[in-house]
C-alpha positions as CSV (number, residue, x, y, z in Angstrom):
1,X,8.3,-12.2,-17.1
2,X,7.0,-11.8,-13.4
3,X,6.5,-8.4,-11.4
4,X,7.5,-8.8,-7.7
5,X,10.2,-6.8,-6.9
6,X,9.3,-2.8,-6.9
7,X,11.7,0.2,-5.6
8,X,9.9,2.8,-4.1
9,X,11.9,6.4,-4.5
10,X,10.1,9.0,-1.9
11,X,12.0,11.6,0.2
12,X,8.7,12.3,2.3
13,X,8.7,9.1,5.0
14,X,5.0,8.5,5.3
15,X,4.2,8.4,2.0
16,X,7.5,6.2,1.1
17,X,6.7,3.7,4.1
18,X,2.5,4.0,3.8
19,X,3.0,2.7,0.0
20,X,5.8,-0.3,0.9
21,X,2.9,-1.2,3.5
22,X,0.4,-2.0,0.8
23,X,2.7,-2.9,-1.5
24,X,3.9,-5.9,0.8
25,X,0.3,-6.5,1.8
26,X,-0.1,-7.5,-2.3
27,X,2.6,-9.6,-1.9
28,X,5.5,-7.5,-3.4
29,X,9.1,-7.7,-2.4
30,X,10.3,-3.4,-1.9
31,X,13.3,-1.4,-1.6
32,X,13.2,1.9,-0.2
33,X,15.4,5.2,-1.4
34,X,14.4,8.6,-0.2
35,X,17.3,10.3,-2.4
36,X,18.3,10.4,-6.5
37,X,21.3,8.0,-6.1
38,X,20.1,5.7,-4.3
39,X,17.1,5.3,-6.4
40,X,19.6,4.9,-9.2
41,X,21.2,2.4,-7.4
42,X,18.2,0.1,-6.6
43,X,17.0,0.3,-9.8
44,X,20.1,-1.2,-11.0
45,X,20.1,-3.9,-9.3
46,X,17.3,-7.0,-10.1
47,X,14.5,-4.4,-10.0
48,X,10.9,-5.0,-12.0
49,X,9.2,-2.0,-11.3
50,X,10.6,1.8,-10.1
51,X,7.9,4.4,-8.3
52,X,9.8,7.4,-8.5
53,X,8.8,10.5,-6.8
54,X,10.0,13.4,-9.0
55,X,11.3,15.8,-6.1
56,X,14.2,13.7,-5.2
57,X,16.7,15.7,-3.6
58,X,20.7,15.1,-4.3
59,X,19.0,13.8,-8.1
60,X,16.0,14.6,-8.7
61,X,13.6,12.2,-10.6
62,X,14.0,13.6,-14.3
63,X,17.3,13.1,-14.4
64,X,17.0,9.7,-12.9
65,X,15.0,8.8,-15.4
66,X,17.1,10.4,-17.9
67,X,20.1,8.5,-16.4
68,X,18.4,5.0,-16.7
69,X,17.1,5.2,-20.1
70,X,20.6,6.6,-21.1
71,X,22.3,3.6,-19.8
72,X,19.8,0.9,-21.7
73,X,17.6,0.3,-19.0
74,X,13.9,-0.3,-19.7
75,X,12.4,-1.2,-16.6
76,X,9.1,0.2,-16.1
77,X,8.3,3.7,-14.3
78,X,5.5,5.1,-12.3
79,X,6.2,9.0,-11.5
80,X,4.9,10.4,-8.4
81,X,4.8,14.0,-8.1
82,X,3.2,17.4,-6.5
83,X,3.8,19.2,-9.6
84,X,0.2,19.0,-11.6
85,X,1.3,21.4,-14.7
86,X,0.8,19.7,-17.9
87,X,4.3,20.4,-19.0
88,X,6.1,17.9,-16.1
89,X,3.6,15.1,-17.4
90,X,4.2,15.7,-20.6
91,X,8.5,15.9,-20.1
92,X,7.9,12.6,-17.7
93,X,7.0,10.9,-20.5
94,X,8.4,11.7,-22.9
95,X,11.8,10.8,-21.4
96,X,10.6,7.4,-20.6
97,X,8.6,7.5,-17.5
98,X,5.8,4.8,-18.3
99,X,2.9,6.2,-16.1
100,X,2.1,9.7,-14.2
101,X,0.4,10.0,-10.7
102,X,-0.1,13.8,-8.9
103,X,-0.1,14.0,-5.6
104,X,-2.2,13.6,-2.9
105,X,-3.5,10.4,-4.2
106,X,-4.5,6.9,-2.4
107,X,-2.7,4.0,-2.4
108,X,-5.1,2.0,-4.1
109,X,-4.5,4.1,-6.7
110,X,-1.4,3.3,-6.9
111,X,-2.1,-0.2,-7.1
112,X,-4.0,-0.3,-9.8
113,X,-1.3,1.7,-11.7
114,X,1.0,-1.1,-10.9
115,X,-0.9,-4.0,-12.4
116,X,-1.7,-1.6,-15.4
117,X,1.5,-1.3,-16.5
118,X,2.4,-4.6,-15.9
119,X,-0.2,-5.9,-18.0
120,X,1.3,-3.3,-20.8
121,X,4.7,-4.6,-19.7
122,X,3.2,-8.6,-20.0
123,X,4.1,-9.1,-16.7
124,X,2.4,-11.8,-14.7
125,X,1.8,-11.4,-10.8
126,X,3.1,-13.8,-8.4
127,X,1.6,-12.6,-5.5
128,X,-1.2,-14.3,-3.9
129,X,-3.9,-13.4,-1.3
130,X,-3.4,-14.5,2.4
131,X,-5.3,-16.7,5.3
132,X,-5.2,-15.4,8.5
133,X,-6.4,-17.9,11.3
134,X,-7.1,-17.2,14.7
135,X,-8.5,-20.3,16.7
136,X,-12.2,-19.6,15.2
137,X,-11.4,-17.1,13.1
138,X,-10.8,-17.0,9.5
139,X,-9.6,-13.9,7.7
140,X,-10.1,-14.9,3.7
141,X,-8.4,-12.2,1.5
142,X,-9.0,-14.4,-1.7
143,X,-12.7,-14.5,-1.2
144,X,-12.9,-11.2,0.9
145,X,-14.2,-13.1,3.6
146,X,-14.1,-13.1,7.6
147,X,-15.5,-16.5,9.3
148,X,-16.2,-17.5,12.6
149,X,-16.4,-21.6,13.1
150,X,-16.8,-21.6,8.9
151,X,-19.8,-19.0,8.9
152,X,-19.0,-15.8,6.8
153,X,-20.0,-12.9,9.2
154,X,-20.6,-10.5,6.0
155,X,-18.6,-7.3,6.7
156,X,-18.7,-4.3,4.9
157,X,-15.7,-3.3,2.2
158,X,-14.1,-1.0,4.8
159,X,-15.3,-3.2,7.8
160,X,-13.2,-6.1,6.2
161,X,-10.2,-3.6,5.3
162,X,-10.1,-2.3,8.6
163,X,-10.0,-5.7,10.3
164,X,-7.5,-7.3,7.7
165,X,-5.1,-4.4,8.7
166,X,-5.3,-5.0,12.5
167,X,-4.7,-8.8,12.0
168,X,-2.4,-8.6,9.5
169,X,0.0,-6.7,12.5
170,X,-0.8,-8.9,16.0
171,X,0.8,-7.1,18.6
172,X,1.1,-4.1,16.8
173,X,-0.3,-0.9,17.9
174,X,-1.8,1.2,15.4
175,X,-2.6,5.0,15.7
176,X,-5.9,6.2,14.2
177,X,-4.3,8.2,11.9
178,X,-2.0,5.2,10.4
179,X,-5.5,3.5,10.0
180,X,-7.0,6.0,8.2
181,X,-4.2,6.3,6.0
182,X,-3.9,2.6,5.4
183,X,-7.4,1.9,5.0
184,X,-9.1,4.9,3.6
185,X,-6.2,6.5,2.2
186,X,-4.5,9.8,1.8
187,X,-7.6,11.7,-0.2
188,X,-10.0,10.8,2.8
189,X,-11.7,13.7,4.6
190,X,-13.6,12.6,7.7
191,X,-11.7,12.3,11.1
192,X,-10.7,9.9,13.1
193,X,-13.9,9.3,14.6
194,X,-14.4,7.2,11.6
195,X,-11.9,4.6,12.6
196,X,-13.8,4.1,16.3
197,X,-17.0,3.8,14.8
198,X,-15.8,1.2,12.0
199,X,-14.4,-0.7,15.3
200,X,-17.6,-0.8,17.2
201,X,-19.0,-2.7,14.4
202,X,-16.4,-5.1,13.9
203,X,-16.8,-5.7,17.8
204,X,-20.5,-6.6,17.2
205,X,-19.8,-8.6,14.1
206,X,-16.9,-10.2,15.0
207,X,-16.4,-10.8,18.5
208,X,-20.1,-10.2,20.3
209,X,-22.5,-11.8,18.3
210,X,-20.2,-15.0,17.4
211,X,-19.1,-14.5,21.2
212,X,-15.4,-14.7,20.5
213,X,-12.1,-13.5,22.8
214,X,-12.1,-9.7,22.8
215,X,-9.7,-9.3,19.9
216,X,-9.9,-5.5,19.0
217,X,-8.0,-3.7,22.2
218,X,-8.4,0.3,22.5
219,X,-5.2,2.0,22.9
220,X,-6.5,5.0,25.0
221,X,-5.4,8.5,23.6
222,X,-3.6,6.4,20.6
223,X,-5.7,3.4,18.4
224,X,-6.1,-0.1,18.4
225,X,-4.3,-3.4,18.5
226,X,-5.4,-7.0,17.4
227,X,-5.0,-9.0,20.2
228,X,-2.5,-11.8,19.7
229,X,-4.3,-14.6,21.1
């Protein structure tokens, strides 16, 4: 049995479309509700996985839960919710939700909630890392790895994030505070300052030193942008 397709049940818009982002960055195939019923609906459909925020308006989480398990449905669920009393958790689950999260959280948390309870679930992952190539420059997720002409440049964990997420978008402009979010996550507490010095590095690294194109274009008053090429 293979996890791939997840619905992702958030009213709030940034947090609905910031975990889709990294969940289609691991390879996942999302749908998106921001209501009860149309959670219901997605989840009824070939579904593998349901994120459900509990908060739903028009039907609110419990009862979807309530409605699913009601109707024979044992897909597996991951409740999100800003409620942190111990008596939601413990009604979550004991109606059939499979795992609890309390907001604010990061996505990688979320991720690793994902693969938990698909290991319980004995789901296997299809999803596989990507290579990104730009003329001389390699972008290895697999290994966690950026090259220039075959020669790892050794990046820092965030430098390598931060870089993956620019390349992943060509084109794209990306506000500083969409980076942050992406790569550091909601529960991060610097500024956005962070983001311009994590640049400047990946400049000298990765476009300086092995002097490359300029790749890494400033948005003025707004982010960055990896160059297409």
């Amino acid at each position: 049995m293979s996890l791939n397709r997840i619905v992702v049940a958030e009213d709030e818009a940034p947090i609905r479309e910031l975990l889709v982002h990294h969940l289609r960055r691991e390879g996942f195939s999302c749908t998106e509700a921001a209501d009860g019923p149309t959670a219901l609906r997605a989840a009824r459909s070939p579904a593998d996985l349901l994120i459900l925020d509990i908060g739903l308006p028009v039907l609110d989480g419990f009862e979807v839960i309530r409605t699913l398990r009601r109707e024979g449905r044992d897909l597996p669920i991951l409740v999100l919710t800003a409620r942190a009393e111990e008596i939601d958790r413990v009604v979550g689950l004991e109606i059939g939700a499979d795992d609890y999260v309390t907001k604010p959280f990061s996505p990688r948390e979320i991720i690793a909630r994902v693969r938990a309870i698909a290991r319980r679930a004995g789901m296997t992952r299809q999803a596989q890392p990507s290579l990104l190539v730009f003329d001389r420059l390699e972008i290895d997720e697999a290994a966690r790895e950026v090259r220039v002409d075959g020669v790892d440049v050794a990046l820092k964990p965030r430098e390598f994030a931060l870089l993956l997420e620019l390349a992943s978008n060509p084109g794209v402009a990306l506000s500083r505070s969409t980076l942050l979010a992406r790569v550091w996550g909601f529960d991060f507490e610097g500024d956005e300052r962070t983001v311009d010095v994590h640049v400047r590095r990946l400049r000298l690294k990765v476009e300086e030193k092995p002097r490359l194109p300029p790749l890494l274009q400033t948005i003025h008053g707004f982010g960055y942008k990896f160059a297409r090429g």
